[in-house]
KOLVOVO-408427 format. One record per atom (N, C-alpha, C, CB): chain; atom name; x, y, z. Coordinates in steps of 0.001 Angstrom, whole numbers, always signed. Glycine has a CB too. Layout:
BEGIN
mol=A; atom=CA; east=X; north=Y; up=Z $
...
END
This chain:
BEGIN
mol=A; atom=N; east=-17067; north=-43879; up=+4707 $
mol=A; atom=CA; east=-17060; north=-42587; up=+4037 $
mol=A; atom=C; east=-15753; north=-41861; up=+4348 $
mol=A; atom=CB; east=-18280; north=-41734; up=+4469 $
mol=A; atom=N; east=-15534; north=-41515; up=+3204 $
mol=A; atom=CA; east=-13942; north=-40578; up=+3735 $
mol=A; atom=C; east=-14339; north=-39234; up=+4403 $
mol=A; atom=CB; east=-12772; north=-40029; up=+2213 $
mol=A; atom=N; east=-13158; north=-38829; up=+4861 $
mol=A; atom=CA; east=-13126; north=-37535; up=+5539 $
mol=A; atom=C; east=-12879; north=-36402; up=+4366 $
mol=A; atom=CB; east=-11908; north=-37533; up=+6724 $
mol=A; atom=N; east=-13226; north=-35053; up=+4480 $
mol=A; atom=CA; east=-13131; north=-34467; up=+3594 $
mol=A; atom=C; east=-11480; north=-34014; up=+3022 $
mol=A; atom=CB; east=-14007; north=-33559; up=+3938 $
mol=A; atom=N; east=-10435; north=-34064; up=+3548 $
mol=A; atom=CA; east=-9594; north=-34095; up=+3682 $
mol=A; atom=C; east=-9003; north=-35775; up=+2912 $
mol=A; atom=CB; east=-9580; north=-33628; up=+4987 $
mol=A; atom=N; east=-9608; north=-36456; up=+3655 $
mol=A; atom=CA; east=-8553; north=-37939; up=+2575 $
mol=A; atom=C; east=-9367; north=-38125; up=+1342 $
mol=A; atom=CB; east=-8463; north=-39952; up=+3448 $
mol=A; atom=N; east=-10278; north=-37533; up=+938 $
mol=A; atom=CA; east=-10811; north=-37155; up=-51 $
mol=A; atom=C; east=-10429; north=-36583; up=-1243 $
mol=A; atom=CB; east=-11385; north=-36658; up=+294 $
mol=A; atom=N; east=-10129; north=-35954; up=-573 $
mol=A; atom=CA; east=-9135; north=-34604; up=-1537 $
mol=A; atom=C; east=-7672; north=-35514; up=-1627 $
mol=A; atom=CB; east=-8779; north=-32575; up=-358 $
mol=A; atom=N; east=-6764; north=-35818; up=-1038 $
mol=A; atom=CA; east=-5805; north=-36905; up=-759 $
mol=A; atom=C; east=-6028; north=-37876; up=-1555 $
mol=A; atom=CB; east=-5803; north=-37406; up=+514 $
mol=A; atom=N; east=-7406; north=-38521; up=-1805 $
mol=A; atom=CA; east=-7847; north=-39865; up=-2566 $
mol=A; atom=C; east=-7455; north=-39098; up=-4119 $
mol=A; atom=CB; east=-9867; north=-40470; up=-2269 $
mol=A; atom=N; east=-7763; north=-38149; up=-4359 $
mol=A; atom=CA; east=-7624; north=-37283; up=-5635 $
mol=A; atom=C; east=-6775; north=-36862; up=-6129 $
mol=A; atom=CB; east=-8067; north=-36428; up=-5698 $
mol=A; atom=N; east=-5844; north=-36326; up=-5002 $
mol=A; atom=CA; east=-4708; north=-36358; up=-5776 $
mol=A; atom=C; east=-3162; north=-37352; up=-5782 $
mol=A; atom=CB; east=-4451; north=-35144; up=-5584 $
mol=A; atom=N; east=-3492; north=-38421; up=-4748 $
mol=A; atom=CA; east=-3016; north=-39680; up=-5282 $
mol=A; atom=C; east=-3663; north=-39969; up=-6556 $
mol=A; atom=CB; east=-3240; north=-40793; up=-4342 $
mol=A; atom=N; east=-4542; north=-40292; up=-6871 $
mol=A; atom=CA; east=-5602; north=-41061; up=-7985 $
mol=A; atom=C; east=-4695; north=-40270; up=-9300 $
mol=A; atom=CB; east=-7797; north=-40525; up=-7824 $
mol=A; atom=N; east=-5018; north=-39142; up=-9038 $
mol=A; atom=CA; east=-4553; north=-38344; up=-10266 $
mol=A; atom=C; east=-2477; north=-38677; up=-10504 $
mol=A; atom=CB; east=-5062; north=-36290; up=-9780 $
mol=A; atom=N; east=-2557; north=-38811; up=-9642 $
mol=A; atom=CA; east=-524; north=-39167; up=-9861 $
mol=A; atom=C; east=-407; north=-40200; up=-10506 $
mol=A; atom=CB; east=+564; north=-39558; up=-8438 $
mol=A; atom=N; east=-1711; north=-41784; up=-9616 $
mol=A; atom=CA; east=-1331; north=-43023; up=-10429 $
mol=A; atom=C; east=-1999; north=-43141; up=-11780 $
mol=A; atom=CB; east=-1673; north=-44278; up=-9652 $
mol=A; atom=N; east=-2904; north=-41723; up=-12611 $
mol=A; atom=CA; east=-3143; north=-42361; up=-13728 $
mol=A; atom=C; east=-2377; north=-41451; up=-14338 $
mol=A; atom=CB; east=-4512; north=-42632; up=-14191 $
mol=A; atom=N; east=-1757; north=-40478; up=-14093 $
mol=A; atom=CA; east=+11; north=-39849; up=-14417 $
mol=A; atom=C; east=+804; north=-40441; up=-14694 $
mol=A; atom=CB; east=+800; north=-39308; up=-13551 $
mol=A; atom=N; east=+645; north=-41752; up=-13615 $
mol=A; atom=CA; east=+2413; north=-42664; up=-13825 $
mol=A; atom=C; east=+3717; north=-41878; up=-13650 $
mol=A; atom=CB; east=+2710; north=-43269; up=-15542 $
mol=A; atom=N; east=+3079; north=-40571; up=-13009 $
mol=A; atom=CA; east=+4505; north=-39490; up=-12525 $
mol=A; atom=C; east=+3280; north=-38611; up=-11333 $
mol=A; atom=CB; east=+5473; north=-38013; up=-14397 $
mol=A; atom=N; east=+4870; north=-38224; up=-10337 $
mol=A; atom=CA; east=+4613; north=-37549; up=-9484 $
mol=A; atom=C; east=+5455; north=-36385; up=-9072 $
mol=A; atom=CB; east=+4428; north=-38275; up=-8717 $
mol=A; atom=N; east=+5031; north=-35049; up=-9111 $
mol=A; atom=CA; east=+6232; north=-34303; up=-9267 $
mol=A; atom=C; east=+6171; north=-33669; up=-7426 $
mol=A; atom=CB; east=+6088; north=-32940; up=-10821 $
mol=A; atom=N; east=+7190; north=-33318; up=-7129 $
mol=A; atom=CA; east=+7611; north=-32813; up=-6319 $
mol=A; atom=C; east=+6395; north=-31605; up=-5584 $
mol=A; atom=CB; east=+8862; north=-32425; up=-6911 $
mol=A; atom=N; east=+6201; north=-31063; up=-6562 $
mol=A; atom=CA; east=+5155; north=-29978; up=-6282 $
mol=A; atom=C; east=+3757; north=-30565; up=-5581 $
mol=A; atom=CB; east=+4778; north=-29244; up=-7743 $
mol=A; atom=N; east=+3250; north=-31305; up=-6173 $
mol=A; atom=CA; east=+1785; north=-32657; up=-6196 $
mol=A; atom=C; east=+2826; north=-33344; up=-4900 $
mol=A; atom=CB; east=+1422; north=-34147; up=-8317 $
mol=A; atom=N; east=+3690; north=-33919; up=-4569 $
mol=A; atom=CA; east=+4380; north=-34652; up=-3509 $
mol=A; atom=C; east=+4028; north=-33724; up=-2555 $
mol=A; atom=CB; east=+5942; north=-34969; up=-3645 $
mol=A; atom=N; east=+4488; north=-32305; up=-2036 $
mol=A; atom=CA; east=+4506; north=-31739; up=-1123 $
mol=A; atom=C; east=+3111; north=-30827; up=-640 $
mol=A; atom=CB; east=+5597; north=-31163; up=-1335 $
mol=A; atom=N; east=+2699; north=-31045; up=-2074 $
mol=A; atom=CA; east=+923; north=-30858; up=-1418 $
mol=A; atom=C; east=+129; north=-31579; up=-814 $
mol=A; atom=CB; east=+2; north=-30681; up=-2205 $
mol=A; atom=N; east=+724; north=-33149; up=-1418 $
mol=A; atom=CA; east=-297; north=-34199; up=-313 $
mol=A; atom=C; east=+348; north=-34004; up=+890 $
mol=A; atom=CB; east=-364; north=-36032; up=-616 $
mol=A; atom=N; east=+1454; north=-33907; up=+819 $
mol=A; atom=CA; east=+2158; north=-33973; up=+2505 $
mol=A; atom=C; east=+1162; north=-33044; up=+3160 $
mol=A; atom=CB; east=+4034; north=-33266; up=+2765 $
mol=A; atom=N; east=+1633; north=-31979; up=+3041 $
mol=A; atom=CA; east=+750; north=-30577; up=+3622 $
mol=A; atom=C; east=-822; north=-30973; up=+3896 $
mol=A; atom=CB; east=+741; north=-29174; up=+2316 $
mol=A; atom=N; east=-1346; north=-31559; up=+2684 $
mol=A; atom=CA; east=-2951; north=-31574; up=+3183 $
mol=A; atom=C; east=-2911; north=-33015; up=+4250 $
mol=A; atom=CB; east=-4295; north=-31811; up=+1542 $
mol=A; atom=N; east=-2082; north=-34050; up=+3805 $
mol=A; atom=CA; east=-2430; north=-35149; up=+4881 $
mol=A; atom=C; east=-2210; north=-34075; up=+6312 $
mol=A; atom=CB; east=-1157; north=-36783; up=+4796 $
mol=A; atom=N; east=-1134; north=-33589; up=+6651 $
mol=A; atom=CA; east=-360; north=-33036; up=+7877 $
mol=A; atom=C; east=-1469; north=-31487; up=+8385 $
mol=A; atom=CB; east=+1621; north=-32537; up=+7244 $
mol=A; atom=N; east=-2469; north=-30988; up=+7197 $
mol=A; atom=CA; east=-3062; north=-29987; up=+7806 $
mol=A; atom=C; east=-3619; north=-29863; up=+9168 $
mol=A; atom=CB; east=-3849; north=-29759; up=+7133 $
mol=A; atom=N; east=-4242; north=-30882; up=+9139 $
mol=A; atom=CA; east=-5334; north=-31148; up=+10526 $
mol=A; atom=C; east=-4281; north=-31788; up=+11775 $
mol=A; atom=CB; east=-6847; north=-32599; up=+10067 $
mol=A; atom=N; east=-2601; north=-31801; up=+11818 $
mol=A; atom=CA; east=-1715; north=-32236; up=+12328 $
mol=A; atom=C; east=-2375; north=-34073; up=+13036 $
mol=A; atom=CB; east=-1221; north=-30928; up=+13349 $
mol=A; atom=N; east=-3181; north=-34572; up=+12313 $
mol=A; atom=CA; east=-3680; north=-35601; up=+12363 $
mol=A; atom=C; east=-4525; north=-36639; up=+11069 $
mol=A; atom=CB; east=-4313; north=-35223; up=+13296 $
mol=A; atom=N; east=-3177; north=-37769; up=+11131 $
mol=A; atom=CA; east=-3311; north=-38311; up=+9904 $
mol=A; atom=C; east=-3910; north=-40152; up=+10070 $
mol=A; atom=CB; east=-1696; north=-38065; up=+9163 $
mol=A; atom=N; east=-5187; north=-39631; up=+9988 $
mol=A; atom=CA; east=-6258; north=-40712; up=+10138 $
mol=A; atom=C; east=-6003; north=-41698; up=+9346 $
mol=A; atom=CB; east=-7588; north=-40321; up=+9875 $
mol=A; atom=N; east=-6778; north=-42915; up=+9631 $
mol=A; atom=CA; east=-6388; north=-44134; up=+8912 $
mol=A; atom=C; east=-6467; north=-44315; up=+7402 $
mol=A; atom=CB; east=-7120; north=-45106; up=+9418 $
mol=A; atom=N; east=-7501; north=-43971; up=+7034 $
mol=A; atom=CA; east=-7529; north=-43594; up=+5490 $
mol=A; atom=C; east=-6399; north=-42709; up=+4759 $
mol=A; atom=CB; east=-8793; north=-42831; up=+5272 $
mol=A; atom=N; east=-6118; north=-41834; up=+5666 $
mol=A; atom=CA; east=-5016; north=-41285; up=+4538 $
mol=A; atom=C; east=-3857; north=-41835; up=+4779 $
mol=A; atom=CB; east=-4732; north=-39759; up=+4491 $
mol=A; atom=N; east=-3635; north=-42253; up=+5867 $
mol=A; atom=CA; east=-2485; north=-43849; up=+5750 $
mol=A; atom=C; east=-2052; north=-44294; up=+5193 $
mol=A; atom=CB; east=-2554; north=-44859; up=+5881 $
mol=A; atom=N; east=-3654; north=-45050; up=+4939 $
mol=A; atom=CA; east=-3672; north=-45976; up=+3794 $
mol=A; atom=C; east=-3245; north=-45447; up=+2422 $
mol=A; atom=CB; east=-5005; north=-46489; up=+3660 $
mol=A; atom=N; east=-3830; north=-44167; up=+1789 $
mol=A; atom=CA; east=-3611; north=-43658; up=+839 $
mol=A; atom=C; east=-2353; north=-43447; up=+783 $
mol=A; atom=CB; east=-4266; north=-42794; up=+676 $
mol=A; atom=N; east=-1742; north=-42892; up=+1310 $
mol=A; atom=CA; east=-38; north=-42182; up=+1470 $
mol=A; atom=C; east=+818; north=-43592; up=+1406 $
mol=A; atom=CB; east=+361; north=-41159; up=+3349 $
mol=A; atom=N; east=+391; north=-44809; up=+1764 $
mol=A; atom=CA; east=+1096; north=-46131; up=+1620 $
mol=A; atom=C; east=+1023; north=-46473; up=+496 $
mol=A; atom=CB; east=+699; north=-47165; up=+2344 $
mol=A; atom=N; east=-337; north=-46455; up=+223 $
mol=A; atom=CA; east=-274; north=-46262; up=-1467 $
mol=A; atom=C; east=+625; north=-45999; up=-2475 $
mol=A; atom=CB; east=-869; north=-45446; up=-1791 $
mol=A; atom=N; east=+384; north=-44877; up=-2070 $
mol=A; atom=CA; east=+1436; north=-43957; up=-3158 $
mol=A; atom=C; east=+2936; north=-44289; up=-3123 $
mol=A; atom=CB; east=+1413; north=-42281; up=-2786 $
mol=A; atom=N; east=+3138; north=-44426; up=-1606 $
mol=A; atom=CA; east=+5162; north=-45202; up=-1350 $
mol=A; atom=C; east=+4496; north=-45809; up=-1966 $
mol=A; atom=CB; east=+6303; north=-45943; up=+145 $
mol=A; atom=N; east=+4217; north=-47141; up=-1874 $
mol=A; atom=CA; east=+4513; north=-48511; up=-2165 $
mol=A; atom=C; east=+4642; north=-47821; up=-4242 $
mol=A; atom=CB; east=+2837; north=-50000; up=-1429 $
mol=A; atom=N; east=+4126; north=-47133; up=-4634 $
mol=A; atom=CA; east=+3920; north=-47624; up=-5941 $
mol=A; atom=C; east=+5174; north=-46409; up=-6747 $
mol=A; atom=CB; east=+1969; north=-47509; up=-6461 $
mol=A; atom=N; east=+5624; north=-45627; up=-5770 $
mol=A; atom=CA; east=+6594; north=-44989; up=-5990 $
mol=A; atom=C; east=+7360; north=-45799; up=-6053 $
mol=A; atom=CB; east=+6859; north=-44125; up=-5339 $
mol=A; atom=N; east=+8076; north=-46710; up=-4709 $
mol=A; atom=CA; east=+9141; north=-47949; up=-4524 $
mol=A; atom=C; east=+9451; north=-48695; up=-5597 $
mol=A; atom=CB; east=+8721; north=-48949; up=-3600 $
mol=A; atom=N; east=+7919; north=-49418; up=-6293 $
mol=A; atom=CA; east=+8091; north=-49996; up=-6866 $
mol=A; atom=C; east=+8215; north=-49697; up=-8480 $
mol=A; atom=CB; east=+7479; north=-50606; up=-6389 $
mol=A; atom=N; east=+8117; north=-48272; up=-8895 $
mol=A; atom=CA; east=+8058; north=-47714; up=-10498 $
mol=A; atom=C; east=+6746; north=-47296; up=-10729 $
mol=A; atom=CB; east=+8418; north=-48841; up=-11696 $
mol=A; atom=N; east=+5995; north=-47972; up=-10133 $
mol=A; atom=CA; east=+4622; north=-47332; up=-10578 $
mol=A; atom=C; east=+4433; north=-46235; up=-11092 $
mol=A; atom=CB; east=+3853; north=-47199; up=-9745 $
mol=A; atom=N; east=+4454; north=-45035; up=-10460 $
mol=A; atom=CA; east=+4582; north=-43900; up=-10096 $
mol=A; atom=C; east=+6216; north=-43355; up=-10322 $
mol=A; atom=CB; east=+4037; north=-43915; up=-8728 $
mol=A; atom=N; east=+6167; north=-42336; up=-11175 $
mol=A; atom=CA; east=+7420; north=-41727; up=-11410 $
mol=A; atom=C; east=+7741; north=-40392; up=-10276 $
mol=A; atom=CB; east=+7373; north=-41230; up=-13019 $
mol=A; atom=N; east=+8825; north=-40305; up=-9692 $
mol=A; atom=CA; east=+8909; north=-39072; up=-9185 $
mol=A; atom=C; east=+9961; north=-37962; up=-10077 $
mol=A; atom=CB; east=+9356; north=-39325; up=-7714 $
mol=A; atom=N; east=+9197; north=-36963; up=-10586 $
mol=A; atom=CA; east=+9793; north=-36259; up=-11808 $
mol=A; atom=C; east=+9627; north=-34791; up=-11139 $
mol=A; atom=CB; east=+8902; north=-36538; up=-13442 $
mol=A; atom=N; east=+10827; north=-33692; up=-11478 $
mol=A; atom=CA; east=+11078; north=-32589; up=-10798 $
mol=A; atom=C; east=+9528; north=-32370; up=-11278 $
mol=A; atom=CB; east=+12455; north=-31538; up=-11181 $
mol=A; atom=N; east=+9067; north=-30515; up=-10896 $
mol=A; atom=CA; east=+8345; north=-29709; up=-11158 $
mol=A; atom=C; east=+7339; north=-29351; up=-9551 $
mol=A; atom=CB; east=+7668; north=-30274; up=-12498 $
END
């Protein structure tokens, strides 16, 4: 079960990769919510690897806003 926090994280990764863009704004909010609890559990790890990896690779666009 996720934490309520990589939850929210699961959501708004999810929502970027069926975007196929990620803007700066949505970038620095996951930061902030992974970093709220100044402890970033394995699940949102995972999630936040996610998201690099698919940034790295095009997946995911990083577009101002």
């Amino acid at each position: 079960m996720l934490s309520k926090e990589a939850a929210k994280l699961k959501e708004m990764i999810v929502k970027a990769i069926q975007d196929h863009e990620l803007t700066t704004t949505e970038y620095e909010k996951i930061l902030a919510l992974a970093n709220a609890d100044i402890n970033i559990d394995p699940q949102e790890r995972q999630l936040l690897l996610q998201l690099h990896e698919l940034v790295s690779s095009g997946g995911v666009k990083r577009v101002p806003g």
